[in-house]
C-alpha positions as protocol buffer text, in pm:
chain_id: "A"
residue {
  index: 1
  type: UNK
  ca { x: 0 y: 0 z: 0 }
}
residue {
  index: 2
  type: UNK
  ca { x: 132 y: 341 z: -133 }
}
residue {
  index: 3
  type: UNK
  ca { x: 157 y: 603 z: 178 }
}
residue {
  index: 4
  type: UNK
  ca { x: 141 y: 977 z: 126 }
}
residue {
  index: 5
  type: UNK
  ca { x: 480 y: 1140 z: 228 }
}
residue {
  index: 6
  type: UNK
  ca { x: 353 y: 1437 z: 481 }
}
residue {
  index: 7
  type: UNK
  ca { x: 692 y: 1557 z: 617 }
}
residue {
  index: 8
  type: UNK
  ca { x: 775 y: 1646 z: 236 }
}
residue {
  index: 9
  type: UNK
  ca { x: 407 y: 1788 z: 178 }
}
residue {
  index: 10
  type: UNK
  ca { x: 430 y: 2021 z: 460 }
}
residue {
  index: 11
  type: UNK
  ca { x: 766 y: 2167 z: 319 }
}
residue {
  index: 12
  type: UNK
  ca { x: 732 y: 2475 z: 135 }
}
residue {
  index: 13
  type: UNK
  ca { x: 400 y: 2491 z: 277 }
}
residue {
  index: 14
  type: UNK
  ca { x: 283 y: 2816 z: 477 }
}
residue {
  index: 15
  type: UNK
  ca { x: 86 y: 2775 z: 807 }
}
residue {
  index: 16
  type: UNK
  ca { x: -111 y: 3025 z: 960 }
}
residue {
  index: 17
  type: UNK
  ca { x: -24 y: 3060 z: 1382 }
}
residue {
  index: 18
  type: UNK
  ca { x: -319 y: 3190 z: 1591 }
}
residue {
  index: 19
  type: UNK
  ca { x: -115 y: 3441 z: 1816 }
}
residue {
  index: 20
  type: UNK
  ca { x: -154 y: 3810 z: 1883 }
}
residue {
  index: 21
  type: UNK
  ca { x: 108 y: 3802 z: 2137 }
}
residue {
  index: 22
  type: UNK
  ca { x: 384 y: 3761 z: 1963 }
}
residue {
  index: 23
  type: UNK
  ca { x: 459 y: 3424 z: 1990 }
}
residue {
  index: 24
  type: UNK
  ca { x: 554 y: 3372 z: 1597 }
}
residue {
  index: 25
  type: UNK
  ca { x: 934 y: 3542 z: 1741 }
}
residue {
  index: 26
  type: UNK
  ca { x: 953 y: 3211 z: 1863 }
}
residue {
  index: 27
  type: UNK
  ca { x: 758 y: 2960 z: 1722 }
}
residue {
  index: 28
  type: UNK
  ca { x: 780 y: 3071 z: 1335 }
}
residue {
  index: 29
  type: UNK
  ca { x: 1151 y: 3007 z: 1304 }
}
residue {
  index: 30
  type: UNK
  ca { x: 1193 y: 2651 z: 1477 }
}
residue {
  index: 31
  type: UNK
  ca { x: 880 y: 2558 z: 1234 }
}
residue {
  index: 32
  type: UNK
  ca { x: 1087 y: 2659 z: 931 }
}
residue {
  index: 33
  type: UNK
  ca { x: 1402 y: 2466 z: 1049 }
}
residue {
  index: 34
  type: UNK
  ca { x: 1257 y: 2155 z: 1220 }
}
residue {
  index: 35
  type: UNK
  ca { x: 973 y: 2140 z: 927 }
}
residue {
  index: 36
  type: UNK
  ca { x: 998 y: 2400 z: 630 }
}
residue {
  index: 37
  type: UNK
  ca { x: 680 y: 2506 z: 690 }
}
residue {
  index: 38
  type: UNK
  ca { x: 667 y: 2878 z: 670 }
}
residue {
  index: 39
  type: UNK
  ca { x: 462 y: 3052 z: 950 }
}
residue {
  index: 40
  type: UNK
  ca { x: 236 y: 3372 z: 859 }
}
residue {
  index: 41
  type: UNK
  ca { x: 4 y: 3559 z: 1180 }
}
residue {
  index: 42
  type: UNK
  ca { x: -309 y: 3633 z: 1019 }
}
residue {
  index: 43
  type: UNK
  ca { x: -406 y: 4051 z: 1067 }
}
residue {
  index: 44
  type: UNK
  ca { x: -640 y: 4160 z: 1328 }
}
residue {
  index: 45
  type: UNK
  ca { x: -754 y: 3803 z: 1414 }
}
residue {
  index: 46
  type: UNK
  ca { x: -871 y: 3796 z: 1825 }
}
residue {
  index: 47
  type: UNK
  ca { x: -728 y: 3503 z: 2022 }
}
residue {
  index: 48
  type: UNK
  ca { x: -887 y: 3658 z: 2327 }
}
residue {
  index: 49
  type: UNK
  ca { x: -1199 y: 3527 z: 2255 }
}
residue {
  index: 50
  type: UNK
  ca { x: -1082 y: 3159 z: 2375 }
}
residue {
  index: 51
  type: UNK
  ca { x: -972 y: 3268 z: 2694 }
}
residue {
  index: 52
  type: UNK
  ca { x: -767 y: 3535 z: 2830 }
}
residue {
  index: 53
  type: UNK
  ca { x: -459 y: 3457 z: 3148 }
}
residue {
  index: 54
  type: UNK
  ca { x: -584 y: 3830 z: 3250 }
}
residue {
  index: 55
  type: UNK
  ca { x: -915 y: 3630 z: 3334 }
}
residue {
  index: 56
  type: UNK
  ca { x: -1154 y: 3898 z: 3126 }
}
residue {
  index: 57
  type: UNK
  ca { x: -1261 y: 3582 z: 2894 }
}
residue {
  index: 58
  type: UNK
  ca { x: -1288 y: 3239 z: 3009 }
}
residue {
  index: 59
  type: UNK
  ca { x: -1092 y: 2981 z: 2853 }
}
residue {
  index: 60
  type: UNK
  ca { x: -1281 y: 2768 z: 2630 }
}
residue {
  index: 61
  type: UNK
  ca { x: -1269 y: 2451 z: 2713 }
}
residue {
  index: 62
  type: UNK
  ca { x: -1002 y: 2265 z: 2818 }
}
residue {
  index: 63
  type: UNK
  ca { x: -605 y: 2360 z: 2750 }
}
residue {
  index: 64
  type: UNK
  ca { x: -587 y: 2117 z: 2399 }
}
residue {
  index: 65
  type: UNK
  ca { x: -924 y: 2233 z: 2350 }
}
residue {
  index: 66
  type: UNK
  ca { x: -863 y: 2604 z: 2355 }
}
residue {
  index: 67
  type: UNK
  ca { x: -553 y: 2548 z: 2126 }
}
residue {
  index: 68
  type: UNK
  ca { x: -726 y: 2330 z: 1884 }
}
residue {
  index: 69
  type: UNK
  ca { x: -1007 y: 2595 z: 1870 }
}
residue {
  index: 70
  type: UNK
  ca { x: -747 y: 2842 z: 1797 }
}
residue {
  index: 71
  type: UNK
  ca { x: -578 y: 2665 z: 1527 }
}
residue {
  index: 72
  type: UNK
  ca { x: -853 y: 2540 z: 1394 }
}
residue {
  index: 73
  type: UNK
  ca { x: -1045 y: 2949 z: 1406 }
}
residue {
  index: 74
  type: UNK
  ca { x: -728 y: 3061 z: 1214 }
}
residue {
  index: 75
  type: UNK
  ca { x: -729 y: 2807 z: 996 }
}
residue {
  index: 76
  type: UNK
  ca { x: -1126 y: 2872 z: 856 }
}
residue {
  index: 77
  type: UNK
  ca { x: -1058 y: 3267 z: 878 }
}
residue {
  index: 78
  type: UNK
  ca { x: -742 y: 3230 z: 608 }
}
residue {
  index: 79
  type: UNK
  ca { x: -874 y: 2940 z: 392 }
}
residue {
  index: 80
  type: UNK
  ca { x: -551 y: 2781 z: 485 }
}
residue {
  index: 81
  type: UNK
  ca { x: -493 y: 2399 z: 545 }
}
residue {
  index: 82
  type: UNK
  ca { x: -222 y: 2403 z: 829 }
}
residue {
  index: 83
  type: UNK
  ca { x: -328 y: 2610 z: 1142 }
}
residue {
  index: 84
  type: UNK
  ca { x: -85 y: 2606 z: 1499 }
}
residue {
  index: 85
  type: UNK
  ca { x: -176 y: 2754 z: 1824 }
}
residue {
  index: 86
  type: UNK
  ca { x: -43 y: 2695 z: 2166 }
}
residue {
  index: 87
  type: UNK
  ca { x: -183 y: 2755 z: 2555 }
}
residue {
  index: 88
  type: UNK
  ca { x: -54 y: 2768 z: 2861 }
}
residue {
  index: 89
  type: UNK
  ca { x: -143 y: 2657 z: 3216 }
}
residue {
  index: 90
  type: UNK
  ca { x: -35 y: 2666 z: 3549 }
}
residue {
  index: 91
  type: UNK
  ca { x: -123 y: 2484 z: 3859 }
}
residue {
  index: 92
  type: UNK
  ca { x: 62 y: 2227 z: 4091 }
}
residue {
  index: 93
  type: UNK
  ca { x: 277 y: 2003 z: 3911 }
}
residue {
  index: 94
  type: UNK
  ca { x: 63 y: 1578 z: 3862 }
}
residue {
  index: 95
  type: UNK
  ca { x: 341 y: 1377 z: 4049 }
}
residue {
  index: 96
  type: UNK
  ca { x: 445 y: 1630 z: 4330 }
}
residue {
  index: 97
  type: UNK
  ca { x: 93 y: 1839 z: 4437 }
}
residue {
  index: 98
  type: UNK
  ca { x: 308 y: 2107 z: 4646 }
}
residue {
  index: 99
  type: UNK
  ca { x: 547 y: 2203 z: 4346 }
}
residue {
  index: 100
  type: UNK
  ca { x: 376 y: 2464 z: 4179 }
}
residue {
  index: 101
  type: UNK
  ca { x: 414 y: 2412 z: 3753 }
}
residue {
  index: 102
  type: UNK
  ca { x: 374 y: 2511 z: 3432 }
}
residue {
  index: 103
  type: UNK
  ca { x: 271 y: 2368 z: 3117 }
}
residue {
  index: 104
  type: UNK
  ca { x: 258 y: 2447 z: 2765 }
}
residue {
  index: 105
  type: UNK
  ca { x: 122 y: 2275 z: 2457 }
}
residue {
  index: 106
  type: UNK
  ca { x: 158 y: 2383 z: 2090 }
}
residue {
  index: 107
  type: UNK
  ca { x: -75 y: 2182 z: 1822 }
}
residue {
  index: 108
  type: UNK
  ca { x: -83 y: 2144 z: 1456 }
}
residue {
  index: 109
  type: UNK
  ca { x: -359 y: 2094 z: 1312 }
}
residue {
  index: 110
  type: UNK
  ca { x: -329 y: 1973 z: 916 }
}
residue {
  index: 111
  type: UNK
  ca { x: -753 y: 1996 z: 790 }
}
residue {
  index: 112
  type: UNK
  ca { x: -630 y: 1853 z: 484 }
}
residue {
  index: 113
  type: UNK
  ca { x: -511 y: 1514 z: 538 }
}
residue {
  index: 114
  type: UNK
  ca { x: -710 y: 1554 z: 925 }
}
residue {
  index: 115
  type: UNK
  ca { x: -432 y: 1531 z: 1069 }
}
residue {
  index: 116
  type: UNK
  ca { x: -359 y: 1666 z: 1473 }
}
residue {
  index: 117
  type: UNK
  ca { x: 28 y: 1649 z: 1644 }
}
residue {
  index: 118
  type: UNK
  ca { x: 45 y: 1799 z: 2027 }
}
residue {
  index: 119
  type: UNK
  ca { x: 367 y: 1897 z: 2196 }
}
residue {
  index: 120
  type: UNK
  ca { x: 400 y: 1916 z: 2562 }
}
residue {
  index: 121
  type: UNK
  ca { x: 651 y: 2095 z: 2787 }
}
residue {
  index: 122
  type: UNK
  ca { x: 584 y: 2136 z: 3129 }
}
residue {
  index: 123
  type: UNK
  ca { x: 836 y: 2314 z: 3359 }
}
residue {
  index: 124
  type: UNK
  ca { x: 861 y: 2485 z: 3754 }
}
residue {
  index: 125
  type: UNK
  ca { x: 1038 y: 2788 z: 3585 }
}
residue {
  index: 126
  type: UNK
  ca { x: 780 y: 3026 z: 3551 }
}
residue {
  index: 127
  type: UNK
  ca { x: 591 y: 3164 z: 3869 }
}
residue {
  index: 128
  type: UNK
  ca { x: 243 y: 3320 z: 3873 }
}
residue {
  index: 129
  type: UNK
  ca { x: 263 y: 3600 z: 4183 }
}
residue {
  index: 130
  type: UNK
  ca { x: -4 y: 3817 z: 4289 }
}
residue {
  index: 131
  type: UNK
  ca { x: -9 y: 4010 z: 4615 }
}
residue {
  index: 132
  type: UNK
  ca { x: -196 y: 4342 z: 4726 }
}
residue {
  index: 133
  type: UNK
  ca { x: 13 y: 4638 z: 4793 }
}
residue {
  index: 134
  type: UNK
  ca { x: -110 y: 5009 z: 4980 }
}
residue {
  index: 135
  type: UNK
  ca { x: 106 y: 5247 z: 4833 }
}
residue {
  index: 136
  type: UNK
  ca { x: 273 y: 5359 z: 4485 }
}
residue {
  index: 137
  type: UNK
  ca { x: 644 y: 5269 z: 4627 }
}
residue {
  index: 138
  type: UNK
  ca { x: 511 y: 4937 z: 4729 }
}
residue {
  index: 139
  type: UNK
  ca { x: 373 y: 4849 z: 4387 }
}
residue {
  index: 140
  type: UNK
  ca { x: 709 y: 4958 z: 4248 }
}
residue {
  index: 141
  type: UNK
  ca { x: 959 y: 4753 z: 4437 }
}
residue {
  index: 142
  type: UNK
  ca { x: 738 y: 4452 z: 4386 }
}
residue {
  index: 143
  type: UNK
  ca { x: 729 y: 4506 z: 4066 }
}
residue {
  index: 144
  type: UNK
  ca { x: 1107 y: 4547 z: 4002 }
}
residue {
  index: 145
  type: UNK
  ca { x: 1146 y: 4242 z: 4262 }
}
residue {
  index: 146
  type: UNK
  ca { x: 969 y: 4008 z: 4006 }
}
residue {
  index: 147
  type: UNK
  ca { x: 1173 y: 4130 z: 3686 }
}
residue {
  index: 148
  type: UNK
  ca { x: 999 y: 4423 z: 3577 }
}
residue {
  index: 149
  type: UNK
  ca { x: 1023 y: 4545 z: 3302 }
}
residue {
  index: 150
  type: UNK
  ca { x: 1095 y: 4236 z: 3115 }
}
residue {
  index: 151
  type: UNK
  ca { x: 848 y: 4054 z: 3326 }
}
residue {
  index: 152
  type: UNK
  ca { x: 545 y: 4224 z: 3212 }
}
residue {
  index: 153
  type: UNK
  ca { x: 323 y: 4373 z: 3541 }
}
residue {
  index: 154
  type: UNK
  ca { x: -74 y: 4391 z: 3535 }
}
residue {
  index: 155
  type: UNK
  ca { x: -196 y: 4640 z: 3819 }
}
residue {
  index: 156
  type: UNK
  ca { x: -540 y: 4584 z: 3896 }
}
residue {
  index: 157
  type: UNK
  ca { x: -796 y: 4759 z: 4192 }
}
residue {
  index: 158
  type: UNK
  ca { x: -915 y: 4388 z: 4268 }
}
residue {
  index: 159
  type: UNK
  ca { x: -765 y: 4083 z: 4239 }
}
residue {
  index: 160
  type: UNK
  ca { x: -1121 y: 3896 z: 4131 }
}
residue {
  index: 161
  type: UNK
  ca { x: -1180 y: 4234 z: 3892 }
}
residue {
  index: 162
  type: UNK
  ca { x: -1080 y: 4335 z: 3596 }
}
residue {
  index: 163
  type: UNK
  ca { x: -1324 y: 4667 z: 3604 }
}
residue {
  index: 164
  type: UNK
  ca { x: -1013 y: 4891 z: 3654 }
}
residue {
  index: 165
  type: UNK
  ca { x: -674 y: 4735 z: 3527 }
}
residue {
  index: 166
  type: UNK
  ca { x: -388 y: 4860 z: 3350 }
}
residue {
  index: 167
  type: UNK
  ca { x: -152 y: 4626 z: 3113 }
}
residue {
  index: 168
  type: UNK
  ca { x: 83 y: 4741 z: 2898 }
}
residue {
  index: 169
  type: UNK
  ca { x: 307 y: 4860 z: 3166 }
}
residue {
  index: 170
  type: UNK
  ca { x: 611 y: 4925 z: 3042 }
}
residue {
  index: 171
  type: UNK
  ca { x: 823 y: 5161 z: 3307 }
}
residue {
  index: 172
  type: UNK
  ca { x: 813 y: 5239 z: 3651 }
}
residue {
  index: 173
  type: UNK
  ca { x: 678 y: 5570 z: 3633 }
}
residue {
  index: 174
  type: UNK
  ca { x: 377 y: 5432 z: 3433 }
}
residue {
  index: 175
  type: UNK
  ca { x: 362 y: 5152 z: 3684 }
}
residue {
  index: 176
  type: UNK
  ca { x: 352 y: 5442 z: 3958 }
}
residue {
  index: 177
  type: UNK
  ca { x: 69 y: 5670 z: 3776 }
}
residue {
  index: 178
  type: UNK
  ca { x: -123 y: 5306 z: 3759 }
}
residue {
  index: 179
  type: UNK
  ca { x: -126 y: 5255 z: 4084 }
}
residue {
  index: 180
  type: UNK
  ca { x: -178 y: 5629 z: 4183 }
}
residue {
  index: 181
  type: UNK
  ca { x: -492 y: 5710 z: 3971 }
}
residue {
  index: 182
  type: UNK
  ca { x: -641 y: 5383 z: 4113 }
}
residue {
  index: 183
  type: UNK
  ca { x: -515 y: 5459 z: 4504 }
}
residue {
  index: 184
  type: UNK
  ca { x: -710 y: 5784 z: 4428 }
}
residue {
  index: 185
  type: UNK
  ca { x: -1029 y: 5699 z: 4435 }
}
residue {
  index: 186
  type: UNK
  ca { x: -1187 y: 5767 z: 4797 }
}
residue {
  index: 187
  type: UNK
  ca { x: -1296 y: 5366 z: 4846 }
}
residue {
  index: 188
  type: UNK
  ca { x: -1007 y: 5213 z: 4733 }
}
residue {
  index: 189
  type: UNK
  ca { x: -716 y: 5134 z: 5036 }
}
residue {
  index: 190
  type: UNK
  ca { x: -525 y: 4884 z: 4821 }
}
residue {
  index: 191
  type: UNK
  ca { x: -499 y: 4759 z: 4460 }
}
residue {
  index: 192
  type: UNK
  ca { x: -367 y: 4446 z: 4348 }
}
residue {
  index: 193
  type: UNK
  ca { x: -79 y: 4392 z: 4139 }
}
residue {
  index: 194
  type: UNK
  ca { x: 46 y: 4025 z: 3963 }
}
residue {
  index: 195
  type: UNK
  ca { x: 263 y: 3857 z: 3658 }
}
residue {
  index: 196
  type: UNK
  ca { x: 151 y: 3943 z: 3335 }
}
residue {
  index: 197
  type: UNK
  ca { x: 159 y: 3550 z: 3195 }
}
residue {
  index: 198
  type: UNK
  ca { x: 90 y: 3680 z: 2826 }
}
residue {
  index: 199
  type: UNK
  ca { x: 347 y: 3561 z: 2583 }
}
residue {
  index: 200
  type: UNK
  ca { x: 467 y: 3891 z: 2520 }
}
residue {
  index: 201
  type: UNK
  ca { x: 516 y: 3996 z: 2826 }
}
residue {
  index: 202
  type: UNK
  ca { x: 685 y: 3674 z: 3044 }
}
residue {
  index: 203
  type: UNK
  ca { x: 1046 y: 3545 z: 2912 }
}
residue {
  index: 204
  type: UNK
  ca { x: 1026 y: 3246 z: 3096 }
}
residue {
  index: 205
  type: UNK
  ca { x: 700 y: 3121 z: 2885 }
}
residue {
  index: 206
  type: UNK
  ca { x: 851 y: 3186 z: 2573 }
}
residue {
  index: 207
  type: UNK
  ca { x: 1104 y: 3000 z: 2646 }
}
residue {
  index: 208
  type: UNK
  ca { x: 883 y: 2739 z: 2769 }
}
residue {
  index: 209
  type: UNK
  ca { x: 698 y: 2741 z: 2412 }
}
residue {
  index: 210
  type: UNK
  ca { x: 972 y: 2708 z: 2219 }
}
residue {
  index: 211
  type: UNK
  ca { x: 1040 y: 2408 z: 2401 }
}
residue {
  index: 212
  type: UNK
  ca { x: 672 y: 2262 z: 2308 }
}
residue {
  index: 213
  type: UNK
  ca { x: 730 y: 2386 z: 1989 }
}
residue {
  index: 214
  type: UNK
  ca { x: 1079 y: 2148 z: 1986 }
}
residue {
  index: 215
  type: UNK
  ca { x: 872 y: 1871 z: 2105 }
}
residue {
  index: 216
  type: UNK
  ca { x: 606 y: 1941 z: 1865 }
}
residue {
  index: 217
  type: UNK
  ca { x: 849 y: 1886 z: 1533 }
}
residue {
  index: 218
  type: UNK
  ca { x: 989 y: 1599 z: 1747 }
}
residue {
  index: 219
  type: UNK
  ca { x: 631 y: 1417 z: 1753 }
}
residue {
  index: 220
  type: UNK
  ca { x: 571 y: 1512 z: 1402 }
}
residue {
  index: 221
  type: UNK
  ca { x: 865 y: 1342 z: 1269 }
}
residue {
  index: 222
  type: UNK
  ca { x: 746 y: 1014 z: 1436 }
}
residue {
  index: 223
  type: UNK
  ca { x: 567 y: 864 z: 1196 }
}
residue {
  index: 224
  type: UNK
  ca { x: 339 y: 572 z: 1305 }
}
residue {
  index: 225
  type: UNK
  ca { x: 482 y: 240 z: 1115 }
}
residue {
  index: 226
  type: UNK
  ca { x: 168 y: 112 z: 960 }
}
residue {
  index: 227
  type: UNK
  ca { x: 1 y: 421 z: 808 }
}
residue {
  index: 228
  type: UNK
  ca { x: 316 y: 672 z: 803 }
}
residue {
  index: 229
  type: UNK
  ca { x: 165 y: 961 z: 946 }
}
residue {
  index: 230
  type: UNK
  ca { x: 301 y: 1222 z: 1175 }
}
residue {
  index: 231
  type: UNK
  ca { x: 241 y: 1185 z: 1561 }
}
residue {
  index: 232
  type: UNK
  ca { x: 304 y: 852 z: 1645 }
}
residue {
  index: 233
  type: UNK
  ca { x: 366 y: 931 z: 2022 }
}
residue {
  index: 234
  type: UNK
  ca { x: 390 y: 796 z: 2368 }
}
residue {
  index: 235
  type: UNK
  ca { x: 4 y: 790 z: 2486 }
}
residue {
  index: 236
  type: UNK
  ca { x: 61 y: 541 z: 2766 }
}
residue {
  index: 237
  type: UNK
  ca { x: 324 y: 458 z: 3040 }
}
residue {
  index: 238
  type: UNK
  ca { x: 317 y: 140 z: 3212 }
}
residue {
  index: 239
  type: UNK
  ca { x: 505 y: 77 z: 3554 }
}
residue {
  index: 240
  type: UNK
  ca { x: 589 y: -194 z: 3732 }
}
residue {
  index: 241
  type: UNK
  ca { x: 962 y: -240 z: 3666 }
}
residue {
  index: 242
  type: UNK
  ca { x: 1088 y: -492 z: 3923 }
}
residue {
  index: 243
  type: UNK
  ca { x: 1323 y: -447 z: 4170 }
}
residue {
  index: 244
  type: UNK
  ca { x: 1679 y: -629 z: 4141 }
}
residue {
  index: 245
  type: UNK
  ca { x: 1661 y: -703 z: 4481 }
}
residue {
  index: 246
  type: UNK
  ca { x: 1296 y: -909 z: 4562 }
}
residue {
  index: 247
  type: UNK
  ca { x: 1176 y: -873 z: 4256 }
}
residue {
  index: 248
  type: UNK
  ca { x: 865 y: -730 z: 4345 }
}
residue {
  index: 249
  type: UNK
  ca { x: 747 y: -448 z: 4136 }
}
residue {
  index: 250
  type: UNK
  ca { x: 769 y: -65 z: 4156 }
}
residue {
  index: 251
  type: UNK
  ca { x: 586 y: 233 z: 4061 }
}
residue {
  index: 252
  type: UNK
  ca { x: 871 y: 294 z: 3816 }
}
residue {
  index: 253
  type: UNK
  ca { x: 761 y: 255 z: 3432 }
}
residue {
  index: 254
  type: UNK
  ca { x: 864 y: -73 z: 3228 }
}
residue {
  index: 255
  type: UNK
  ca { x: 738 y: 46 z: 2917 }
}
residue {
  index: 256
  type: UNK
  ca { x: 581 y: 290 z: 2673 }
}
residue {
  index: 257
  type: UNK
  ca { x: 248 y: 272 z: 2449 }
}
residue {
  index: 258
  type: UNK
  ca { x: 302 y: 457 z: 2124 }
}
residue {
  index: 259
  type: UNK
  ca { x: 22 y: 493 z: 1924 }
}
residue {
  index: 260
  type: UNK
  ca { x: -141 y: 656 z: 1625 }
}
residue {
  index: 261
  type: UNK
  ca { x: -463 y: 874 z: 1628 }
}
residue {
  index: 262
  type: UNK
  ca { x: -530 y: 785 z: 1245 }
}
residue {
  index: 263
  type: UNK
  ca { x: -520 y: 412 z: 1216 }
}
residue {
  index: 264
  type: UNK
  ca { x: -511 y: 357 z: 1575 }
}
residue {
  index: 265
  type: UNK
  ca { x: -197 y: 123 z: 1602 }
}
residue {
  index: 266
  type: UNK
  ca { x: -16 y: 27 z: 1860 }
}
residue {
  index: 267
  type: UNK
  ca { x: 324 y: -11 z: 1971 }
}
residue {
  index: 268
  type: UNK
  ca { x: 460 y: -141 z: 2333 }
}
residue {
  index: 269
  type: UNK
  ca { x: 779 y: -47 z: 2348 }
}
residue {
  index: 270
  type: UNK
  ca { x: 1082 y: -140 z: 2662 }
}
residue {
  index: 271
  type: UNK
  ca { x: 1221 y: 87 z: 2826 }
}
residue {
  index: 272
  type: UNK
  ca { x: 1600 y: 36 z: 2762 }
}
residue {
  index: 273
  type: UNK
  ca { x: 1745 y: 235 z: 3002 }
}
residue {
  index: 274
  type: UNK
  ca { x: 1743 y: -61 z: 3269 }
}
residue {
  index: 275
  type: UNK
  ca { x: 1552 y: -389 z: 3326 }
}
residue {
  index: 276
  type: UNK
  ca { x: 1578 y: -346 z: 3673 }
}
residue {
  index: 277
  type: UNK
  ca { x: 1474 y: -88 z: 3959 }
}
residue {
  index: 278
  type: UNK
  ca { x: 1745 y: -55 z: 4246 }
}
residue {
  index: 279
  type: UNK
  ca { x: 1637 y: -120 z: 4619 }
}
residue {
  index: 280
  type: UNK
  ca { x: 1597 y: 225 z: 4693 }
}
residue {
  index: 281
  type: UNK
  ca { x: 1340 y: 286 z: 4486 }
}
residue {
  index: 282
  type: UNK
  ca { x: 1176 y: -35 z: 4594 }
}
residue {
  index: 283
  type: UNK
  ca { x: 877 y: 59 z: 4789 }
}
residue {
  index: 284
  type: UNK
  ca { x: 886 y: -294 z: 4960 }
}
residue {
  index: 285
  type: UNK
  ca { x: 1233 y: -292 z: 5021 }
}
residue {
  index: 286
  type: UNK
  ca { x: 1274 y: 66 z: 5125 }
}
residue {
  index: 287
  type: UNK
  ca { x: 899 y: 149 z: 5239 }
}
């Protein structure tokens, strides 16, 4: 059975990225290199509308569902075949609950062939803060204590508002008028200030994306074996890799289940690394 070739489709190809924060500085050029897809930003097209980290909009649906829907809105506004979008998230990190953690996903989305590749990064590098502050200077020094001005600063009257906020902060003396026309008003005693998370505005989330975006190209350069199409990934782990010493076995994984969203195989794979988990990480031998 003759297979289409995708990996040399997609080069030469252009795919439109559903940003409007900037994120094609990042994103565009590992595309070109890892795929030779070009990347265009379509004009005046509103990602906000899927969800917004300065909580205005709520995001719709889940993470891979708010990219998709981004990818996939970009893709029907330009008539083009090949849409990517990414989102973010942050929250305590699966496998230790009191690390906090973010994580980052970039999808493809080809209409054409119906084709979908995710790639994951997930990291304890970037830090959401918030806290509520009484005076100008206050606002200030926090600010400048979390990296402004290349960490972006939001300063808001109320943390659970967005009635009276200011964003595109970009000095200290704007961040000072911010917080002094809000301070002003007779009611207010404190405002709120916090991490702008927005792409453009947070270093340590680009950095982050690109990293998706890495693991994106990887995943679409695994191509399942039976039908040959990208994103033939690892959508399973299985544990239970016994211990050298009683052979009992651990929560440490064993192996891997690749599989393929289009045909559906399957692929259990070893995990070479070792055949064997040491007593310390036995929890019979060292409970």
């Amino acid at each position: 059975m003759e297979h289409k070739d995708i990996l040399s489709e997609w080069r030469g190809r252009t795919a439109v990225l559903a940003t409007m924060h900037s994120k094609e500085v990042v994103i565009s050029p590992l595309i070109k290199e890892g795929l030779g897809i070009d990347v265009m930003v379509p004009a005046n097209f509103n990602t906000d509308q899927f969800g917004t980290f300065t909580r205005e909009v709520e995001r719709a649906g889940d993470q891979l569902e708010a990219a998709r829907k981004k990818a996939r809105a970009a893709v029907e506004c330009t008539g083009m075949d090949v849409g990517i979008a990414s989102e973010g998230s942050f929250g305590s990190h699966p496998s230790l609950p009191f690390v906090p953690s973010s994580l980052e996903i970039v999808v493809l989305v080809d209409v054409k062939n119906d084709i979908e590749v995710v790639g994951h990064y997930r990291s304890s590098s970037v830090l959401v803060r918030g806290e509520a502050v009484r005076t100008p200077d206050e606002a200030v020094a926090l600010a400048v204590a979390w990296g402004f001005p290349e960490q972006g600063i939001i300063v808001r009257g109320k943390e659970k508002s967005s009635a009276s906020m200011y964003k595109e902060l970009r000095t200290t003396e704007a961040v000072r008028a911010a917080a002094e026309e809000l301070l002003s008003k007779w009611f207010c005693t404190s405002i709120f200030i916090e991490t702008d998370m927005r792409a453009h505005r947070c270093p340590a989330r680009r950095e982050n994306i690109g990293q998706a975006t890495a693991d994106l190209i990887r995943n679409c350069k695994s191509l399942c074996p039976r039908c040959h199409i990208p994103g033939f990934v690892v959508t399973e782990v299985i544990k239970g890799l016994p211990c050298c010493s009683c052979g009992l076995a651990t929560d440490l994984a064993k192996a891997t289940v690749r599989s393929c969203k289009k045909c559906q195989h399957t692929v259990t794979l070893p995990i070479e690394q070792t055949s064997t988990a040491e007593p310390g990480e036995c929890q019979w031998c060292n409970p």
